[in-house]
C-alpha atoms as one frame of an Amber mdcrd trajectory, in Angstrom:
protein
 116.439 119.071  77.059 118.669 120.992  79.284 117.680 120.935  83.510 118.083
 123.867  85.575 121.058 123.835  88.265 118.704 123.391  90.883 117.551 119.947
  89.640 120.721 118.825  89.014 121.323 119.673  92.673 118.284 117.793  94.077
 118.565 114.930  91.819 121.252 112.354  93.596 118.704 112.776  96.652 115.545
 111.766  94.497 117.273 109.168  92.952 118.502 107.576  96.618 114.644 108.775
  97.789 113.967 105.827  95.168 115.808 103.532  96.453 115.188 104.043  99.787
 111.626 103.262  99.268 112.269 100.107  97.898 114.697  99.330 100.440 111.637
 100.167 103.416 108.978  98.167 101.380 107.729  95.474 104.377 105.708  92.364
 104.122 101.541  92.349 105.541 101.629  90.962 109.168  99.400  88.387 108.521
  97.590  87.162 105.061  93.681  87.140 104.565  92.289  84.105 104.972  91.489
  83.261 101.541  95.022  84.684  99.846  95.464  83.690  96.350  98.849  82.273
  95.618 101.566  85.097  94.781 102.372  85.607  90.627 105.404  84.161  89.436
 107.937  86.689  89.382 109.273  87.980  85.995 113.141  87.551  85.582 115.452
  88.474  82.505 113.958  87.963  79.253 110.646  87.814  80.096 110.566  90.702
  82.613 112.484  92.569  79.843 109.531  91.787  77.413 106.759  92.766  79.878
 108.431  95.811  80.634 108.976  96.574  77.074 104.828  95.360  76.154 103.497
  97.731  79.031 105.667 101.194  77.718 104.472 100.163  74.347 101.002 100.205
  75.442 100.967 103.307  77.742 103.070 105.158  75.054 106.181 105.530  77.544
 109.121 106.645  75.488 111.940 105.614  78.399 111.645 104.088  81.977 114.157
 103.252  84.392 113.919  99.839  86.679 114.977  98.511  89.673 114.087  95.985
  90.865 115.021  95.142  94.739 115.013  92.528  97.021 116.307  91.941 100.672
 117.451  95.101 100.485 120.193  94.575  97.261 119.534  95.164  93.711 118.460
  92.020  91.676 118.017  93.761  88.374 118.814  97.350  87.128 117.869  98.441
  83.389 116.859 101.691  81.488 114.356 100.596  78.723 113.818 103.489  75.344
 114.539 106.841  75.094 115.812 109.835  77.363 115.036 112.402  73.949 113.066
 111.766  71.612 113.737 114.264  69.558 117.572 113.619  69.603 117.050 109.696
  69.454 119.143 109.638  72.897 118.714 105.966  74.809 117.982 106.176  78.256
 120.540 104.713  80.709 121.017 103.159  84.459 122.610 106.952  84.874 120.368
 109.238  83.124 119.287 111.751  85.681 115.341 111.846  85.416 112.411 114.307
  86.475 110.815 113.015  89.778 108.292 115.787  90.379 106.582 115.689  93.161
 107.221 111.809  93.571 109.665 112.142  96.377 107.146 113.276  98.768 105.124
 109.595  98.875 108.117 108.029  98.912 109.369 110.071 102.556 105.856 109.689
 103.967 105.861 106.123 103.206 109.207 105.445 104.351 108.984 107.780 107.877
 105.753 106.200 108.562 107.334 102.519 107.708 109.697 103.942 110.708 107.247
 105.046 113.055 105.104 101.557 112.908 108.324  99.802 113.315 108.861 101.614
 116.506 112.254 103.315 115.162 112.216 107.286 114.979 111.807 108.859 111.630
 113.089 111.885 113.120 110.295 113.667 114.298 110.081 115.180 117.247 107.636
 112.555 120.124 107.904 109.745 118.124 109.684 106.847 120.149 113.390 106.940
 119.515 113.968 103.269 121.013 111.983 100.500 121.540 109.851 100.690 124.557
 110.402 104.374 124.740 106.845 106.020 125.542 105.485 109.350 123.899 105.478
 112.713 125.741 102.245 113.035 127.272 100.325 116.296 126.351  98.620 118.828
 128.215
């Protein structure tokens, strides 16, 4: 499957979009009052096996995982397929089709800015803590 130049432009900055997301992922402020106790998390072998299970199920021929926390990459793995056709395995640096992901992932992680009270950029959001908002007229 050959990809146009323009994807292979745009896709180091979808791949870091990715990333990024995980990277900006924050924790509730406070827990309902009734919060059940978190799921043991998966590690190695076994999060290899559920991984595997759940493309087997959905019919997913290749994924690509990371898995991040505290900001630093715990576990990075490509699982099946990047052709089909060809028989080609995926890999940690197969360059893959986002679509239109990377647009969720920007909101999310601008908005993760703005309730922080760091800029995301945008013009009248507070730059610095304690900074107040143009007023409008």
């Amino acid at each position: 499957m050959k990809r146009s130049a323009a994807w292979r432009a745009i896709a180091p900055f979808a791949a870091a979009c990715a990333l990024a997301l995980g990277a900006c992922a924050t924790t509730p402020r406070s827990a309902p009052p009734q919060a059940a106790a978190a799921p043991e998390r998966l590690r190695g072998a076994a999060l290899d096996h559920e991984v595997e299970r759940l493309m087997r199920a959905a019919r997913v021929p290749g994924l690509g995982l990371a898995v991040i926390e505290d900001g630093r990459i715990v576990h990075l793995k490509a699982y099946g397929l990047r052709d089909v056709e060809q028989g080609l395995p995926l890999t940690v640096d197969t360059t893959m089709y986002g679509a239109s992901l990377t647009k969720g992932m920007f909101a999310y992680a601008a908005m993760s800015l703005v309730e922080s009270g760091r800029s995301c950029g945008c013009r009248g959001h507070r730059s610095r803590p304690g900074a107040q908002r143009p007023s409008r007229r």
